[in-house]
Wavefront OBJ file of the C-alpha trace (Angstrom):
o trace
v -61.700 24.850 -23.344
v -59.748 28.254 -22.707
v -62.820 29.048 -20.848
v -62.606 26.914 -18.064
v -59.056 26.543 -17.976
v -59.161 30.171 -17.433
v -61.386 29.834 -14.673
v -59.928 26.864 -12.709
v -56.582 29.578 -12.969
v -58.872 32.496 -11.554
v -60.278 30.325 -8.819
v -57.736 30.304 -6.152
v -57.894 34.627 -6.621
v -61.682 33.901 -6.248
v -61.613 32.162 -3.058
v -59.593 34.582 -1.548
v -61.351 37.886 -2.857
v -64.148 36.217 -0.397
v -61.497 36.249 2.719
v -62.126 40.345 3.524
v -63.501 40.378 7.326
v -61.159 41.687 9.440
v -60.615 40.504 13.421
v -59.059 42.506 15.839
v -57.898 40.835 18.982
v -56.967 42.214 22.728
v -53.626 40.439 22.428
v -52.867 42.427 18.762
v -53.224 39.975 16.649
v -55.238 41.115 13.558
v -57.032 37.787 11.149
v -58.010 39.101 7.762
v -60.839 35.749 7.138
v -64.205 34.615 6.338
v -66.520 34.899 9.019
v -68.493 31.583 9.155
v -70.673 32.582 12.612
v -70.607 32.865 15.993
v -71.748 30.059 18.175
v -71.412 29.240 22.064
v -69.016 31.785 22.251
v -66.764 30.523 19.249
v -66.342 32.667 16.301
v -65.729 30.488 13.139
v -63.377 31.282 10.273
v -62.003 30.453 7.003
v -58.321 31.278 6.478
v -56.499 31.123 3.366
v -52.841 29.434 5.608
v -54.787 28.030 8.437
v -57.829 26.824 6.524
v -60.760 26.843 9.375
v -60.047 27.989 12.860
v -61.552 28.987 16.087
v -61.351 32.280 18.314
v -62.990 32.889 21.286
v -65.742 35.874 21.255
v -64.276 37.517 24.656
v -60.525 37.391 22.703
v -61.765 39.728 19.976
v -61.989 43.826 20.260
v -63.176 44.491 16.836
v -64.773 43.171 13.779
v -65.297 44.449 10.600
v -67.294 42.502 7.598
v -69.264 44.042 4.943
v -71.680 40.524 4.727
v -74.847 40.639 5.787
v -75.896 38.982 9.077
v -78.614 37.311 11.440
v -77.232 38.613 14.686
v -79.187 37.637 18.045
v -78.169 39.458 21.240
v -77.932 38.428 25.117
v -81.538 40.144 25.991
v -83.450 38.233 22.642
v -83.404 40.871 20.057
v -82.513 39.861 16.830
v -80.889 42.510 13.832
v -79.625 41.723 9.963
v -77.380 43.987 9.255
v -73.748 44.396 9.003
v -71.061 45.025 11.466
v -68.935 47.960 11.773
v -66.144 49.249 14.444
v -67.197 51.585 16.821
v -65.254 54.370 18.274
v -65.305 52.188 21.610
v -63.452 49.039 21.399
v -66.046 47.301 23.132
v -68.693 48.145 21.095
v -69.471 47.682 17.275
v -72.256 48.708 14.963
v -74.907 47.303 13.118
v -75.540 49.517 9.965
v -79.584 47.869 9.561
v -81.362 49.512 7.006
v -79.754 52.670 7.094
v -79.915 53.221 10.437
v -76.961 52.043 12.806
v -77.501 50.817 15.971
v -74.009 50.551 18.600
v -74.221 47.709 20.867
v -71.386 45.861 23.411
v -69.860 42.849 21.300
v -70.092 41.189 24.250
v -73.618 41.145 23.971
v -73.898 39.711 20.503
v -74.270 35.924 21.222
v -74.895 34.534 17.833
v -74.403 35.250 14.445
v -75.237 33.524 11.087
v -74.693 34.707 7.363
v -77.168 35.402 5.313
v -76.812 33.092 2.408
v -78.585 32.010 -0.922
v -77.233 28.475 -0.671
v -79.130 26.020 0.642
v -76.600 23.543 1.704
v -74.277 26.835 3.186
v -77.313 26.901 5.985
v -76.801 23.708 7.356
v -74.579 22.360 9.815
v -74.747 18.970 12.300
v -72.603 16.154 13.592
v -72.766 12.325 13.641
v -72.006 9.810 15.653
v -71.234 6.305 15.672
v -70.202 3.911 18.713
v -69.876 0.130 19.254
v -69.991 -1.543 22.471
v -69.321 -5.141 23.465
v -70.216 -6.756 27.477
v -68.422 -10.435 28.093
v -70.447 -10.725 30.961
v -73.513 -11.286 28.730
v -72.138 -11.552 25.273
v -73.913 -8.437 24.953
v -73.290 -5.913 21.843
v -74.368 -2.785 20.641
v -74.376 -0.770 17.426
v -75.199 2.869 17.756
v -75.763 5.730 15.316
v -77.317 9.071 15.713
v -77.005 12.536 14.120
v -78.109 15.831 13.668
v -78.587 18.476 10.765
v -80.290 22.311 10.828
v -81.130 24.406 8.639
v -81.143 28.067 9.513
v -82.907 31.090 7.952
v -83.800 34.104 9.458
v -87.032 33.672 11.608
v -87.138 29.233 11.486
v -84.867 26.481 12.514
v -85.507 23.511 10.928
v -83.789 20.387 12.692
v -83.912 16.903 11.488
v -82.495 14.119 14.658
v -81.834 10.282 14.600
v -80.985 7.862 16.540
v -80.446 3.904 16.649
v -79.628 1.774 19.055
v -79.075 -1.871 17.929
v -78.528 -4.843 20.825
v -78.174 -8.222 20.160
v -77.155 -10.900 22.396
v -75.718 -14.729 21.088
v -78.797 -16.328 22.991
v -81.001 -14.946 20.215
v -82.160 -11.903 22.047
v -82.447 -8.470 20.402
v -83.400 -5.237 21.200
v -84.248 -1.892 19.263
v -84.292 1.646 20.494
v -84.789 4.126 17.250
v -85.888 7.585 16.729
v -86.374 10.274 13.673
v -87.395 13.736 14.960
v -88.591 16.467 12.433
v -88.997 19.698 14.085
v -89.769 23.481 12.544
v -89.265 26.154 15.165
v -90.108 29.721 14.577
v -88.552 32.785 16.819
v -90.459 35.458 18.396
v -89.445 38.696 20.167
v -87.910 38.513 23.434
v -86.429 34.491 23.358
v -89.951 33.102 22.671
v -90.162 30.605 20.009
v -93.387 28.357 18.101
v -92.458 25.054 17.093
v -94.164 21.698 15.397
v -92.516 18.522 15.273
v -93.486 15.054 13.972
v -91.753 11.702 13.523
v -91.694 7.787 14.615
v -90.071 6.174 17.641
v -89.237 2.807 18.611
v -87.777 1.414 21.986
v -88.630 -2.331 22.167
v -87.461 -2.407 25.817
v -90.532 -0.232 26.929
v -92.893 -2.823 24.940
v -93.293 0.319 21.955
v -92.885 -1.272 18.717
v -94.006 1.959 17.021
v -95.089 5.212 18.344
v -95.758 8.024 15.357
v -96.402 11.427 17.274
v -97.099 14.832 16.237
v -96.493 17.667 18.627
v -96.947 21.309 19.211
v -94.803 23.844 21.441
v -94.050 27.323 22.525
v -90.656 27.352 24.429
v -88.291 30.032 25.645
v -84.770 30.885 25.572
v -84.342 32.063 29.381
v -80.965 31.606 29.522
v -79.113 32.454 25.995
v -75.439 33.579 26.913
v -72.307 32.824 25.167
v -71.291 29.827 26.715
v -74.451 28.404 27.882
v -77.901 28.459 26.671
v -81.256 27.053 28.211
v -84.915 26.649 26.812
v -88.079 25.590 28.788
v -91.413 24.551 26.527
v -94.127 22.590 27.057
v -97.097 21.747 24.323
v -99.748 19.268 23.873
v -98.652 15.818 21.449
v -100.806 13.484 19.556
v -99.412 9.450 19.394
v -100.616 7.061 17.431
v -99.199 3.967 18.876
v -98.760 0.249 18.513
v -97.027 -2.239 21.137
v -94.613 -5.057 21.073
v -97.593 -7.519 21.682
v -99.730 -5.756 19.123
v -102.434 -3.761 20.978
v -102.903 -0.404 19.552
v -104.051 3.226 21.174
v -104.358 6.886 19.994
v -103.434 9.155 23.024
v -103.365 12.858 23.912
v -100.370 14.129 26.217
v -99.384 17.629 27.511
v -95.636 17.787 28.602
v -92.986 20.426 30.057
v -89.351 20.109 28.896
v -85.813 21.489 29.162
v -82.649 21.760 26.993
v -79.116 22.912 27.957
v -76.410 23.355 25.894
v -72.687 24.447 27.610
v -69.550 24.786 25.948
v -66.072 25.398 26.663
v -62.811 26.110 24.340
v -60.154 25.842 26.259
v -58.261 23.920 23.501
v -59.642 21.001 22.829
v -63.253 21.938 22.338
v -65.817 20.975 25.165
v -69.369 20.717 24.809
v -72.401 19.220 26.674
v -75.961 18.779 25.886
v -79.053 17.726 27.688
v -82.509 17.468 27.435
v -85.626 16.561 29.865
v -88.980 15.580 29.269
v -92.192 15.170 31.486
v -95.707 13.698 29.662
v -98.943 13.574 31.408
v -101.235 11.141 29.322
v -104.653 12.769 28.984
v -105.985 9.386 27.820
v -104.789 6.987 30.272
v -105.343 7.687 33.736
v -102.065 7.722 35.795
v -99.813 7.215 32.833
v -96.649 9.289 33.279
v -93.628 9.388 30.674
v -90.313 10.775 31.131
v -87.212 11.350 29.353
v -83.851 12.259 29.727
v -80.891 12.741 27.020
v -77.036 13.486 27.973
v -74.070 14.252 25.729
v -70.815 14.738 26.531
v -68.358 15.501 23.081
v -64.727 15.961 23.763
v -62.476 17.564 20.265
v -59.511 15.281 19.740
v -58.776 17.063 16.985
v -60.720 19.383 14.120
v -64.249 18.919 13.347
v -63.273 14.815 15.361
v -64.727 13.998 18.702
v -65.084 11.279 21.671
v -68.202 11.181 23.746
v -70.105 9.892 26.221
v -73.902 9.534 25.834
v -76.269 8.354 28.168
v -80.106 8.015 28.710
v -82.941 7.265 31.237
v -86.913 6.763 30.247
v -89.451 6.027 31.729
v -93.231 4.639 31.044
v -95.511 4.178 33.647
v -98.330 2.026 32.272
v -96.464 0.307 28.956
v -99.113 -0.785 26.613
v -98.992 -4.814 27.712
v -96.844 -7.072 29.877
v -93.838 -7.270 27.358
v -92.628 -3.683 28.360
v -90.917 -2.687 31.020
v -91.182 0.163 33.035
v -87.786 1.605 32.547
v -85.028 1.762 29.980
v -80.916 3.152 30.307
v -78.137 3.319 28.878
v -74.647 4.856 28.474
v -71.674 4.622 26.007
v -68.979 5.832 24.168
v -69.117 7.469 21.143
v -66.758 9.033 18.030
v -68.095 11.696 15.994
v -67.937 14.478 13.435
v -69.004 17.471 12.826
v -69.744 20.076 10.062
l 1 2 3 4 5 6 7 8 9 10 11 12 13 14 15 16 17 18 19 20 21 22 23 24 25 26 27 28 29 30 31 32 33 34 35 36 37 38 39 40 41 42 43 44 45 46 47 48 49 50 51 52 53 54 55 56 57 58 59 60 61 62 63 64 65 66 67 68 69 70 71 72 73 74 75 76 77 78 79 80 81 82 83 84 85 86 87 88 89 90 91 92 93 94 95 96 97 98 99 100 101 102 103 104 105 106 107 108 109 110 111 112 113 114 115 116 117 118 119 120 121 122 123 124 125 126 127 128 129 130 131 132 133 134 135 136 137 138 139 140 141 142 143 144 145 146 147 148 149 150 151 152 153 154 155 156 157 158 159 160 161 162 163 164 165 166 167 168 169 170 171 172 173 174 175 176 177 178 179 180 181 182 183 184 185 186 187 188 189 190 191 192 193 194 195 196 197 198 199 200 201 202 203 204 205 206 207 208 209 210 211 212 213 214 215 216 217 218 219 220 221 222 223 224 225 226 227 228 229 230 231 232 233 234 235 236 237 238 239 240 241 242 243 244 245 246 247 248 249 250 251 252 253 254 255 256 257 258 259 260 261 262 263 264 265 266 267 268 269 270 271 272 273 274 275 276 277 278 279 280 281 282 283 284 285 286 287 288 289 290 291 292 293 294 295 296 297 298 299 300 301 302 303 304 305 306 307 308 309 310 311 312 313 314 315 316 317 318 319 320 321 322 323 324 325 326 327 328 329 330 331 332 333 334 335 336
């Protein structure tokens, strides 16, 4: 008993034996925190008065942590080390293996501690939004989400999404998706990536579609407010239609992702992806997809969105589908 009550007493001193990176900003200001990583442009910390906040990368002109990081830089190259002043205040070190290598801070655009726990690795959002048409009587339920899981060389990013409408005539529809994806980095922005999972989207006649794909992307554009990736890869689909017909298909495709961010207080971030697929199996049967999200920070780790999407299917697999599906909505989320 004296045992733990001596450690639930010792705790607080615990927690804040951890808070020992120090930040340096232009205006003065020194932060004496826990670094959490640096994102978009947006260094995260852990205060013991403010509990987490947010500074802007450009605002700081030194940092100094004795944790060991995953740092990326502007050009690709990738160090784990840990971060040291330099004489110039716009450079710092990184003390790798004892060797120290001075760089512009500027340059650095991401970094992520080096943990042992598992669940420290991940971060995500979710989202939920309900929408309701009197026109039509017309309502719809939707839920998606993220998570990743970072390491030093492999992302590993689990997606969902669900889209429920249902009308008072009797008439429903189902859009749903459940993306597993392991990407690996290479020198120089160049990742290797797998990804498997089921999709649904009644509209386009698909009742199920289970895929398996393979990819080699790269990060041409990786700055701190802005990052862009083009990949393309060859996927497998097992698929089955609204009607019941069935077909195994081959497709190569070409994609991009953006991601842009801005913190002028409240947080501002944007993300969107497009997809082209070329079906190897079906002559003249063309696919395309494209994903937009717009959050908004109403206040910590809470957001409003908008989220919108357009796809396409050329040649739907019998006479239920149709050729084209959209939508767009508002959302509330959360992130962590």
């Amino acid at each position: 008993m004296r045992t733990w009550l001596l450690a639930f007493l010792l705790l607080p001193l615990t927690v804040l034996a951890q808070k020992t990176d120090t930040i340096r900003l232009y205006n003065g200001d020194q932060v004496v925190a826990e670094i959490k990583e640096l994102r978009l442009g947006l260094l995260k910390l852990s205060t013991d008065y403010m509990s987490t906040v947010y500074v802007e990368w450009d605002k700081v002109e030194s940092v100094r942590t004795d944790k060991r990081w995953i740092l990326e830089t502007e050009n690709g190259a990738r160090y784990t080390g840990v971060l040291v002043p330099d004489d110039r205040k716009d450079h710092v070190r990184i003390v790798v293996e004892g060797d120290t290598i001075p760089i512009r801070r500027i340059d650095i655009v991401e970094m992520l501690r080096l943990r042992n726990k598992f669940i420290a690795r991940i971060d995500g959002n979710l989202n939920v939004g309900l929408s309701y048409q009197k026109v039509n009587d017309l309502t719809q339920l939707t839920v998606d989400g993220r998570a990743t899981y970072r390491n030093t060389h492999s992302l590993l990013t689990l997606v969902f999404s669900s889209i429920q409408s249902d009308q008072n005539d009797g008439v429903r529809s189902s859009k749903q998706d459940l993306h597993l994806q392991l990407e690996r980095t290479l020198r120089r922005r160049w990742s290797l990536g797998v990804a498997v999972g089921p999709e649904q989207n009644i509209q386009l006649g698909t009742e199920l579609r289970l895929f398996a794909t393979g990819f080699l992307g790269n990060n041409f554009i990786k700055s701190n407010h802005f990052r862009m990736q083009v990949l393309g890869g060859v996927q497998g689909n097992a698929e089955t239609s609204v009607g019941g017909n069935e077909l195994q298909s081959t497709e190569v495709f070409i994609g991009f992702t953006a991601n842009g961010a801005a913190y002028q207080t409240p947080k501002f971030n944007l993300t969107w992806s497009a997809y082209l697929y070329d079906n190897l199996s079906i002559a003249d049967r063309y696919r395309f997809r494209t994903d937009l999200t717009i959050s908004y920070e109403v206040f910590k780790d809470f957001t409003v969105g908008l989220q919108g999407y357009y796809h396409v299917d050329t040649e739907p697999l019998d006479e239920q589908g149709r050729v084209d599906d959209y939508r767009s909505g508002v959302t509330i989320g959360y992130s962590f």
